[in-house]
C-alpha positions as CSV (number, residue, x, y, z in Angstrom):
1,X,18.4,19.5,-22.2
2,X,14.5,19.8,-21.4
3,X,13.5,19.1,-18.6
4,X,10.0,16.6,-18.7
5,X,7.7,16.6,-15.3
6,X,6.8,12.7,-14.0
7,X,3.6,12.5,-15.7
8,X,5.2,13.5,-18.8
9,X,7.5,10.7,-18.4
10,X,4.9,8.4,-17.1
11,X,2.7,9.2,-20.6
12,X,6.4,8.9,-22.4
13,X,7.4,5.3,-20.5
14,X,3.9,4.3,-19.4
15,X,1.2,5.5,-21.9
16,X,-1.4,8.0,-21.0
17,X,-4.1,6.7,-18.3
18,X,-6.3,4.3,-19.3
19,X,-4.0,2.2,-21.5
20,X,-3.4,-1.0,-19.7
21,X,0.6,-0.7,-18.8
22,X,-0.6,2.7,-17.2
23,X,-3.4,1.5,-15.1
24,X,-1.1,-1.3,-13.8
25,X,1.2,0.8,-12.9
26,X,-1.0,3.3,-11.2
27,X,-2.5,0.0,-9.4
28,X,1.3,-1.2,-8.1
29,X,1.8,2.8,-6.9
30,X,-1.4,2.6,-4.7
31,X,-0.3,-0.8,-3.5
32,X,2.7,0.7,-2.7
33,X,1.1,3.9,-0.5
34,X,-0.9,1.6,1.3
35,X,2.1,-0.1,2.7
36,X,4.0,3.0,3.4
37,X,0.3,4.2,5.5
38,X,0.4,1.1,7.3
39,X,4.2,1.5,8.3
40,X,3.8,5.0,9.5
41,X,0.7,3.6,11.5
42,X,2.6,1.2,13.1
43,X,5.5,3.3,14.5
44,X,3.2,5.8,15.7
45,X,1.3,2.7,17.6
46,X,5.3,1.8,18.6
47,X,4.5,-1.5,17.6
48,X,7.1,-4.3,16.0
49,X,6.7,-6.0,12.6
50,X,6.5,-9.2,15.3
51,X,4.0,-7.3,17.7
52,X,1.5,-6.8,14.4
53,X,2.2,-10.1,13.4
54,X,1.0,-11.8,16.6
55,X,-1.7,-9.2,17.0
56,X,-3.4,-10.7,13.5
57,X,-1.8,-13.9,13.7
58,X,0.4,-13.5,10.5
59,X,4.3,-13.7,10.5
60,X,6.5,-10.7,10.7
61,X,7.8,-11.8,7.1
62,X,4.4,-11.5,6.2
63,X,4.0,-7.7,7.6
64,X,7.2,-6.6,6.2
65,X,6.4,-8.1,2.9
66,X,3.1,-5.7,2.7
67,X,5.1,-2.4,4.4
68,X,7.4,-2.6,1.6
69,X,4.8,-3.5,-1.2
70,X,1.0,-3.9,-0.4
71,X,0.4,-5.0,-3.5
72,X,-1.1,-8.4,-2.4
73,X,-2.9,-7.3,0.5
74,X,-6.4,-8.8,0.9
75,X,-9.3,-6.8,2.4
76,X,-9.4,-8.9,5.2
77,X,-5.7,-8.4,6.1
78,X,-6.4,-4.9,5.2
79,X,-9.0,-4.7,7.8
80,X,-7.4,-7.4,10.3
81,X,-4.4,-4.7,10.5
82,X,-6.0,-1.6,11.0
83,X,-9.0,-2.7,13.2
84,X,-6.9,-5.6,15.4
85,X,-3.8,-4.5,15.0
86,X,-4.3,-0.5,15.1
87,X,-7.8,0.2,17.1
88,X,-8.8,2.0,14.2
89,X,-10.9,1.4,10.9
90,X,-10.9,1.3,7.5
91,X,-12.4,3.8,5.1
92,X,-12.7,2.7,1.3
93,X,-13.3,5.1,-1.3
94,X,-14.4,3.9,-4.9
95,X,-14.8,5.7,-7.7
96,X,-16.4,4.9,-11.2
């Protein structure tokens, strides 16, 4: 049996970048980083889903729903979390 690396798979299952089903799923992946950052953020603040919630007046459902897939994350939450809720800021990086 051969053994295929991810992006092989990913071209296989996915298409090669820059066909659409590709780029979507590279956009979902990133999505899904962010919230993962933003989790790992907010246990080493030893904050609460609630105590991030009330912190950017959102709901804890709300918070949990990003952690697990920040996929519809605005910039404004984006930067509502990290600068309210966190002290910190935000740092986007585009490239063309």
């Amino acid at each position: 049996m051969e053994t295929k690396s991810w992006k092989e798979i990913k071209d296989t299952v996915y298409g090669v970048k820059g066909t659409e089903r590709r780029d979507e799923l590279e956009r979902d992946f990133g999505g899904f980083k962010i919230g993962l950052q933003l989790k790992k953020a907010r246990e080493e603040k030893h904050l609460t889903q609630a105590q991030l919630a009330e912190r950017i007046e959102k709901k804890r459902e709300y918070i949990s729903r990003i952690e697990n897939n920040g996929s519809n994350l605005t910039l404004k939450t984006l930067y509502d979390i990290v600068e309210k809720g966190f002290g910190g800021k935000v740092k986007i990086e585009i490239e063309i």
